[in-house]
LUMVO-157696 format. One record per residue (C-alpha): residue number from 1; chain; x, y, z. Coordinates in Angstrom, 3 decimals, decimal comma. Layout:
N
    k  c         X         Y         Z
  NUM  A         X         Y         Z
...
***
This chain:
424
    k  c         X         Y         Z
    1  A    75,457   -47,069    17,341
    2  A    76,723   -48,019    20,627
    3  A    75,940   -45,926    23,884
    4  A    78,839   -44,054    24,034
    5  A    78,553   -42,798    20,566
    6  A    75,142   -41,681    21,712
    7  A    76,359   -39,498    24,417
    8  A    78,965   -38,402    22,408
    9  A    76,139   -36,888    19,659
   10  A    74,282   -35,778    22,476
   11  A    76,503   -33,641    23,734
   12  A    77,459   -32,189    20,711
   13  A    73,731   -31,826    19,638
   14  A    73,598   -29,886    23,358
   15  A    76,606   -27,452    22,783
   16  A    74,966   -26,559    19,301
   17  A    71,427   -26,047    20,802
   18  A    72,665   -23,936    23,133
   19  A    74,471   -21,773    21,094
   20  A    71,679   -21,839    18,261
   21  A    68,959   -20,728    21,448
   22  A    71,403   -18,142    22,776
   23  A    71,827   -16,235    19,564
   24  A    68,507   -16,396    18,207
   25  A    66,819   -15,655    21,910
   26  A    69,215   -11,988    22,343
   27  A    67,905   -11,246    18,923
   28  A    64,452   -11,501    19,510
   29  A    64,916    -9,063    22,805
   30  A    66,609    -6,972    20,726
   31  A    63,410    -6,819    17,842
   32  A    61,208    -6,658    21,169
   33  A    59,806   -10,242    21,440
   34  A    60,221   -12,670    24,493
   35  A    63,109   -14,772    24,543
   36  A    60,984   -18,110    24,552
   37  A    60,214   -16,419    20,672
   38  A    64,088   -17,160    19,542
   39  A    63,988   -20,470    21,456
   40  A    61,554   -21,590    19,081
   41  A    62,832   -20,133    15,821
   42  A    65,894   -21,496    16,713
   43  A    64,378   -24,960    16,531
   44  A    63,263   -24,018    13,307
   45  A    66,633   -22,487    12,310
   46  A    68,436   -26,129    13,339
   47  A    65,748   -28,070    11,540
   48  A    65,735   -29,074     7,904
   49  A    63,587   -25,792     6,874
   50  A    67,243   -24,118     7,482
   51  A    70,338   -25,638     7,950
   52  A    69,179   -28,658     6,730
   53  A    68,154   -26,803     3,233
   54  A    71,271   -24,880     3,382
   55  A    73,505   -27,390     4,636
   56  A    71,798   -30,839     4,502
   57  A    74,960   -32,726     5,047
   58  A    75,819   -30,691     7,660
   59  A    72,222   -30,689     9,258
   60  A    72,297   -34,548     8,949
   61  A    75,957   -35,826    10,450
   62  A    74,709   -33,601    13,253
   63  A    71,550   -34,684    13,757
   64  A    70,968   -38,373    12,502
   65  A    67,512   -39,919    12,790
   66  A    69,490   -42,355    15,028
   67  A    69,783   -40,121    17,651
   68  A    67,001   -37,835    17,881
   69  A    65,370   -40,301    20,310
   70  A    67,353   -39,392    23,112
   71  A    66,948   -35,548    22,571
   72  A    63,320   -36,204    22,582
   73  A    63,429   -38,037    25,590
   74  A    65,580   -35,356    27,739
   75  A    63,259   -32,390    26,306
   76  A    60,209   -34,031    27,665
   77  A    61,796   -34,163    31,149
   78  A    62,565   -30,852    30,765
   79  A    58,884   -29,950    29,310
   80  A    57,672   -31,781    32,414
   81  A    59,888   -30,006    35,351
   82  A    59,133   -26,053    33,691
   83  A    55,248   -27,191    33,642
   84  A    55,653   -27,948    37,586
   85  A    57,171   -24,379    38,110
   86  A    54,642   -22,927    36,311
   87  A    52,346   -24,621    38,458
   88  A    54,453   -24,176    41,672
   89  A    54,232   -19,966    40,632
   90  A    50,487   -20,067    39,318
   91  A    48,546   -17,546    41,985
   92  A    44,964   -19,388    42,561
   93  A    44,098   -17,273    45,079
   94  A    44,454   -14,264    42,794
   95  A    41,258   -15,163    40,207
   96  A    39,394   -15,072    43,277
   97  A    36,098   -13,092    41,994
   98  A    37,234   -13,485    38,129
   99  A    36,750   -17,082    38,636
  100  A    33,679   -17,135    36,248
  101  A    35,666   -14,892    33,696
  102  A    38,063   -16,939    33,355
  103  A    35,629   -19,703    32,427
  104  A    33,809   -17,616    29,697
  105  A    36,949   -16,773    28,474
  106  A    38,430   -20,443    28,426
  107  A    34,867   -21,712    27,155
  108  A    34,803   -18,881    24,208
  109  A    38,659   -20,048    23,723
  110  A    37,578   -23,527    22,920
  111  A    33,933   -23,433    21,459
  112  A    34,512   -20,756    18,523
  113  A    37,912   -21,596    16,983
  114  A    36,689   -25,838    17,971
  115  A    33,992   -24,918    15,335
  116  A    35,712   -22,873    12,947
  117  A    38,872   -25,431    12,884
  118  A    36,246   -28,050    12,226
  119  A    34,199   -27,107     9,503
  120  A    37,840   -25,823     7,990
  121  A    39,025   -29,621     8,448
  122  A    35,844   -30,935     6,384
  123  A    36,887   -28,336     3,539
  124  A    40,670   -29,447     3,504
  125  A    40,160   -33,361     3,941
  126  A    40,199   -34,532     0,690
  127  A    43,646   -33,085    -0,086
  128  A    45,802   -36,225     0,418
  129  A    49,063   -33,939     1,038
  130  A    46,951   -32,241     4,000
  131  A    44,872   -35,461     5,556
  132  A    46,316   -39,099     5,028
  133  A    43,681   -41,350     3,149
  134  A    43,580   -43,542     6,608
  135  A    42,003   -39,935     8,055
  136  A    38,054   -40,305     8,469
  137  A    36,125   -36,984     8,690
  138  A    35,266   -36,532    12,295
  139  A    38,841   -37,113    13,048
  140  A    40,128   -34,771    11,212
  141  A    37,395   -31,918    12,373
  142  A    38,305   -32,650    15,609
  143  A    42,176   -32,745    15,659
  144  A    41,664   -29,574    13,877
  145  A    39,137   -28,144    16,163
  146  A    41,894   -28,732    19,045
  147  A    44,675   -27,610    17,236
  148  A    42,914   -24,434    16,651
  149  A    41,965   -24,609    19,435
  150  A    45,043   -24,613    21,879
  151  A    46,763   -21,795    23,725
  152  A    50,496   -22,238    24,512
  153  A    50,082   -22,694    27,372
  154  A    54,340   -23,004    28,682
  155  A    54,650   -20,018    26,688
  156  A    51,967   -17,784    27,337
  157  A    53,246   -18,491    31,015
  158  A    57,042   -17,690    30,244
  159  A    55,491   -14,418    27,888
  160  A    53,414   -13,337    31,069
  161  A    56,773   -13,658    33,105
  162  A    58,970   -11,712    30,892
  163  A    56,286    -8,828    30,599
  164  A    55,972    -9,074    34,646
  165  A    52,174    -9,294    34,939
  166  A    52,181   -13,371    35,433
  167  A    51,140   -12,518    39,132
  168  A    48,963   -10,016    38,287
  169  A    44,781   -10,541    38,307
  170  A    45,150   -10,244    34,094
  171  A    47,777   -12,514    33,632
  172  A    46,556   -15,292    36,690
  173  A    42,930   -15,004    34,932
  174  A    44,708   -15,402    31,345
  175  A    46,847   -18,548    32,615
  176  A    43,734   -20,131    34,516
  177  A    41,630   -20,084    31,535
  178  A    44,328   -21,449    28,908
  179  A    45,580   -24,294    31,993
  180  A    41,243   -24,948    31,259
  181  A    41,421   -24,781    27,736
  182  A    44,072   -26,855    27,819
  183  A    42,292   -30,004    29,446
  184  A    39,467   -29,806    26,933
  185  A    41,697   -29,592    23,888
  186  A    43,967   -32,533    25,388
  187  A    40,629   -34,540    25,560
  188  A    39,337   -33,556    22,801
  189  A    43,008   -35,012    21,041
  190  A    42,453   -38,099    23,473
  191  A    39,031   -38,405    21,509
  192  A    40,949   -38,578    18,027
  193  A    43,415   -41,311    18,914
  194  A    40,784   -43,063    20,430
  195  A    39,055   -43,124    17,293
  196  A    42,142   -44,252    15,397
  197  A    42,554   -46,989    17,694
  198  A    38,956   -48,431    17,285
  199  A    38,846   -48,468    21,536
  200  A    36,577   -45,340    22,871
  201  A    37,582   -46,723    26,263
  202  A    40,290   -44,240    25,709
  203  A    39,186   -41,463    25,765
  204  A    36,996   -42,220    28,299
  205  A    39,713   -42,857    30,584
  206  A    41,486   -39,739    29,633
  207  A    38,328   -37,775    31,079
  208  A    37,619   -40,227    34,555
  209  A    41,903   -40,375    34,474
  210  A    42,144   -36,116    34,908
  211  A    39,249   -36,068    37,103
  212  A    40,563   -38,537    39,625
  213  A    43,971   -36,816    39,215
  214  A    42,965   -34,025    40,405
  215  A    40,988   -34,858    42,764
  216  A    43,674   -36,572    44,589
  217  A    45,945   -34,430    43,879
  218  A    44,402   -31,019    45,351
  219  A    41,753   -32,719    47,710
  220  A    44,172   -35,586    49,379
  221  A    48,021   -34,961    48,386
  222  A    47,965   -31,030    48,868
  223  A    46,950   -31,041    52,992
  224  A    49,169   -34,506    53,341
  225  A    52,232   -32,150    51,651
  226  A    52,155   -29,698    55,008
  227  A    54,482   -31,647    56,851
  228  A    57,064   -30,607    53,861
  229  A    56,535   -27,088    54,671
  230  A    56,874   -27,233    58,171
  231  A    59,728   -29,454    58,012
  232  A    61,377   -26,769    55,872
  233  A    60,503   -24,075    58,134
  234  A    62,024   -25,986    60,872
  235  A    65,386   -26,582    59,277
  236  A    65,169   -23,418    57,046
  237  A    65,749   -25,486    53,900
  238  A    63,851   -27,974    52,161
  239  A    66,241   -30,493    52,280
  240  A    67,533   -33,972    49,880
  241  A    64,321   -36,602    51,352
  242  A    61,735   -33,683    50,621
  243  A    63,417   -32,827    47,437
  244  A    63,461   -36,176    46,355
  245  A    60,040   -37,261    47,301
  246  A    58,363   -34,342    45,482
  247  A    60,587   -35,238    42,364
  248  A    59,205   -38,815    42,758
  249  A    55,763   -37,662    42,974
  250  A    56,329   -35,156    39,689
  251  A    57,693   -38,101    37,779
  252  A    54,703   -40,482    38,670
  253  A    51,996   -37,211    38,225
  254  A    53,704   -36,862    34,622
  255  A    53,472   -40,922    34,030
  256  A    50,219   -41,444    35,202
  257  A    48,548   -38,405    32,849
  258  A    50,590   -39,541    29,998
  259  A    49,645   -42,729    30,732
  260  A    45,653   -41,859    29,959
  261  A    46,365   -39,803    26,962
  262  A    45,704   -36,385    28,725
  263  A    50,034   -36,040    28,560
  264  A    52,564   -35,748    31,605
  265  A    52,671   -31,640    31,494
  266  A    48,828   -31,434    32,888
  267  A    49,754   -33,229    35,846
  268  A    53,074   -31,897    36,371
  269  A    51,124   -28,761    36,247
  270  A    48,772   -29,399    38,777
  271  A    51,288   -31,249    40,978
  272  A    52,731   -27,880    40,965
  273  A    49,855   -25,894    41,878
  274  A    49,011   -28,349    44,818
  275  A    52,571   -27,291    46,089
  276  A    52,883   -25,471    49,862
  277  A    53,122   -21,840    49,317
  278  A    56,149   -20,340    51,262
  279  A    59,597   -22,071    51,654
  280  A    59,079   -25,581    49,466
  281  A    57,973   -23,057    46,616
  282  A    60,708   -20,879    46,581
  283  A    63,541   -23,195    47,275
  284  A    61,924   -25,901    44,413
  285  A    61,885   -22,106    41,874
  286  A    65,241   -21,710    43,066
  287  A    66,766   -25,065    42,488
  288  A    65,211   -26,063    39,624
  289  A    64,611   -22,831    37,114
  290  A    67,912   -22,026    35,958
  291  A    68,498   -25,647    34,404
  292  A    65,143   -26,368    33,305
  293  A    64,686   -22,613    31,253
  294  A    68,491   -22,406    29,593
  295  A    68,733   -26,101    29,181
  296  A    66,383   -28,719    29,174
  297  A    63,477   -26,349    27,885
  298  A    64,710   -25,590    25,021
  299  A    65,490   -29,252    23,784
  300  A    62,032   -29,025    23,055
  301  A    61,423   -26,421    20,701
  302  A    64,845   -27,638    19,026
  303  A    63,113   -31,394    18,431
  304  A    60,017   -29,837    16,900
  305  A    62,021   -27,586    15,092
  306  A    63,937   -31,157    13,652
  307  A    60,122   -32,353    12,649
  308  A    59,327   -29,271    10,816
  309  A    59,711   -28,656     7,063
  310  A    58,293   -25,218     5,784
  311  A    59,904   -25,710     2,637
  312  A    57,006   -27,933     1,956
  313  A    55,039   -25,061     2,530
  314  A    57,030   -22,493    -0,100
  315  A    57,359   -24,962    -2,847
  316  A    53,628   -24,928    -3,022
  317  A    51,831   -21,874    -3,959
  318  A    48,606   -23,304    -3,059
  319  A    49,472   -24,738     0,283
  320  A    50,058   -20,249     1,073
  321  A    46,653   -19,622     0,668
  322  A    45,754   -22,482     3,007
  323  A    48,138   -20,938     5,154
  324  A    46,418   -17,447     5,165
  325  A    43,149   -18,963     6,103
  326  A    44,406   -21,153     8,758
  327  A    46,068   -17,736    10,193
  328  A    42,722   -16,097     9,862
  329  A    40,761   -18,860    11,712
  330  A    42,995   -19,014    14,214
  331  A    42,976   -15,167    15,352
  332  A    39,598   -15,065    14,890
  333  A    38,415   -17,915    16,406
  334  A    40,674   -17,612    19,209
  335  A    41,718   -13,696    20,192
  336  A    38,685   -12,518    18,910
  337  A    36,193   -14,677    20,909
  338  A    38,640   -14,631    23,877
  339  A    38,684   -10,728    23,704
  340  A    34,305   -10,307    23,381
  341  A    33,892   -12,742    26,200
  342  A    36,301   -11,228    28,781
  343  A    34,241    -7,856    27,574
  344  A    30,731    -9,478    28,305
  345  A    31,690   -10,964    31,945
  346  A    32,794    -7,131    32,763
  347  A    36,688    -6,967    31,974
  348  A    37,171    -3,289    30,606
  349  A    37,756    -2,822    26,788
  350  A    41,777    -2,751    27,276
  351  A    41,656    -5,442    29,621
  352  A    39,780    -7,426    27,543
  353  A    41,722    -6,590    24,563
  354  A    44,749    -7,832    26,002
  355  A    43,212   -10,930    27,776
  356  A    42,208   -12,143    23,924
  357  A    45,854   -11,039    22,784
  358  A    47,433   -13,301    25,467
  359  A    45,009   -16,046    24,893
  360  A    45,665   -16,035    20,792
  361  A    49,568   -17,193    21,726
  362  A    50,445   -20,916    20,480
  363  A    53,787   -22,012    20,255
  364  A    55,076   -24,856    22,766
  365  A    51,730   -26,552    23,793
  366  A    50,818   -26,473    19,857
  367  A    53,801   -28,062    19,151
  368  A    52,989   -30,555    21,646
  369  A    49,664   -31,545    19,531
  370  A    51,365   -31,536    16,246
  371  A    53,764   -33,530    17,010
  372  A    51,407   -36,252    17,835
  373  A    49,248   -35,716    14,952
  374  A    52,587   -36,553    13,060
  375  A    53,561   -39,365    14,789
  376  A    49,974   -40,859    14,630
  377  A    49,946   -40,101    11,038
  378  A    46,484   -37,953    11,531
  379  A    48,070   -35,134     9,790
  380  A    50,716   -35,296     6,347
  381  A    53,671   -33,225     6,858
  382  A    52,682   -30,402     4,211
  383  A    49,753   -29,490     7,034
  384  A    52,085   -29,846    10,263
  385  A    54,447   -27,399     8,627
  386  A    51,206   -25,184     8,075
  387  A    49,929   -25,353    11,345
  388  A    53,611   -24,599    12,593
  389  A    53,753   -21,338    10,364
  390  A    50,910   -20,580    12,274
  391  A    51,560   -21,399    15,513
  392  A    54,787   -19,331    15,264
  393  A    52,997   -16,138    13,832
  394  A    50,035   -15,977    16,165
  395  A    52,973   -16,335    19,547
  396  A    54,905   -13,521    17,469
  397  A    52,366   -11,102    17,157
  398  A    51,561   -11,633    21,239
  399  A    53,620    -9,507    23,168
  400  A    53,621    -6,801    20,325
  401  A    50,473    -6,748    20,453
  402  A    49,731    -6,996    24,103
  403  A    52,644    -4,238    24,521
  404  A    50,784    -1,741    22,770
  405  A    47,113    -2,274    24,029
  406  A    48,926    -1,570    27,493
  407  A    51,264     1,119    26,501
  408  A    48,476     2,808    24,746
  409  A    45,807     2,908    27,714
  410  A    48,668     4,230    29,538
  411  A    49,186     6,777    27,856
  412  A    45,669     8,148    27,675
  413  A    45,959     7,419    31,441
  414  A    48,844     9,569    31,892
  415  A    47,237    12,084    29,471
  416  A    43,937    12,464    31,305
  417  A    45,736    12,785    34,591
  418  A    47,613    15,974    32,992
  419  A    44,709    17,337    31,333
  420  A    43,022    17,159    35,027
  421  A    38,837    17,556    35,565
  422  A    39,362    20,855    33,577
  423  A    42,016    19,875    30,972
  424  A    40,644    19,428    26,779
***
């Protein structure tokens, strides 16, 4: 297939995702869920679990294997430039005193589903249409563990933003503790492949790698990025040279944690964060977000929708239970322990609540993981499709969730404040 034939499928590929994301994301507003919710189904909907089982001719002329490189490549790109506005919106200052919740929270996030997605692993290994033969035990235990693991971390931050509380104390704890819980369960992945490939110098790179990163990044590049923001103040715009230097610098961030297995959205994340506050952060938001959320975001969830076959899933009665159980670990090991630990460092019962609601959201990062596990051949395509089932239920029961743990306390808010000192 020559070039031009490739940017003639892309294109095409491009006009259908759009459509396919803009349908399914005004119908999940309409049933009350986020729009990032119908972004994802609508990878699923383009995939072969849909069209491709409805139409698999259709499904293949429009997607062949041949060219699902190049949407891969252009969804990363846009993974990478949404992680850096997340980053470039994230509110540091705002954990201030919750600092050490959101570390018990983040630590209870990783520790109790790590465990429970573990010793689930050891159960599950020895069916070879789960865990390829190649698959030793610790491996699997602890891609498993991180899977389980994992908040969505892109998603919980685009949920947060649609239900307006991403600047907020809950949400800025909630997103520092899953950007933490993140790292770990990227390392803990970095672990796994190191295994496969026989070399534990990987992994240990991937820890000294992140630590350096951002270490530089926040100790030496943030102060040296001033003369950005002052420039910009001075001209009242941030201009092509500083535009294009910090797109440089997000491009080698994103190479240079990909590079050490740790992947390129951690440090376009915190090259985000280490962004000037003022002027350079709301001129990048401004530039960049339209593009990046309508079009290059969504690329994403429609190439992990293209990897994803829950048919494999349905024709197997067995494979539902497995399901079921993998659902249950998940929101227990995750909300659940989330939830108790925000309650123990002092976060009232709603708060806390929600906090383990938020945290229990997969989706994008998830997909992330998965994918890999795939591609490395840690996991058979019977479990990916599982763990996708999952990933999509536990993000769809979020902002339900979430919605009425708030809308509930504020009603007995508004009630009490009727009722007055003297009301029943």
């Amino acid at each position: 297939m020559s070039n031009a034939e490739f940017s003639q499928y892309f294109f095409l590929q491009a006009a259908v995702i759009l459509v396919a994301v803009g349908a399914m994301g005004r119908l999940a507003q309409k049933l009350g869920q986020p729009v990032v919710i119908g972004e994802m189904v609508a990878g699923i909907v383009l995939g072969p679990s849909v069209l491709g089982w409805l139409f698999p001719e259709t499904q293949a002329r429009l997607f062949p294997q041949a060219t699902i490189g190049v949407v891969y490549v252009i969804s990363q790109v846009g993974l990478v430039l949404y992680m850096f506005l997340v980053g470039v919106e994230f509110q540091i200052g705002l954990i201030g005193d919750r600092m050490g919740r959101a570390a018990a929270v983040s630590l209870a996030g990783i520790l109790a589903p790590f465990v429970l997605g573990g010793g689930l692993a050891l159960l599950l290994l020895d069916d070879l249409s789960l865990f390829p033969a190649s698959v030793g035990r610790w491996e699997a235990m602890l891609f498993m563990g991180a899977a389980i693991s994992i908040t969505a971390f892109p998603v919980l931050a685009r949920i947060l933003q649609e239900l307006g509380i991403d600047k907020t104390p809950l949400g800025t704890v909630t997103l520092g503790a899953a950007a933490v819980n993140d790292v770990v369960a990227w390392c803990l992945l970095a672990i796994v492949l190191a295994s496969f490939s026989g070399d534990t110098r990987v992994a240990l790179w991937a820890f000294a790698g992140a630590l350096v990163y951002v270490l530089v990044v926040l100790g030496v590049l943030r102060p040296a990025l001033r003369w950005v923001e002052r420039r910009a103040k001075r001209n009242n715009d941030l201009g092509a040279l500083a535009m294009t230097l910090l797109i440089m610098l997000l491009m080698l961030g994103a190479y240079f944690t990909d590079r050490i297995g740790i992947h390129a959205v951690f440090g376009a994340f915190v090259l985000g964060v280490a962004m000037p506050r003022g002027i350079v952060t709301r001129e990048l938001e401004r530039r960049l977000s339209s593009l990046v959320r309508t079009f290059l975001l969504p690329l994403f969830f429609v190439y992990s929708g293209l990897n994803t076959q829950l048919g494999l899933v349905a024709l197997k009665p067995s494979l539902w239970a497995i399901l079921l159980v993998v659902l249950l670990v998940a929101i227990v090991g995750k909300g659940v322990a989330c939830g108790l630990a925000a309650f123990w460092r002092g976060e009232p019962k709603h708060r806390a609540l929600a906090i383990g609601t938020l945290m229990n959201a997969r989706g994008l990062t998830e997909l992330i993981i998965l994918n890999i596990g795939l591609e490395r051949g840690v996991i058979a395509p019977a479990l990916f499709a599982i763990m996708v089932a999952m990933a999509l239920v536990t993000t769809l029961m979020t902002t339900p969730l979430f919605r009425f743990i708030w809308h509930r306390r504020q009603r007995m808010l508004s009630a009490a404040s009727v009722a007055g000192p003297g009301g029943s």
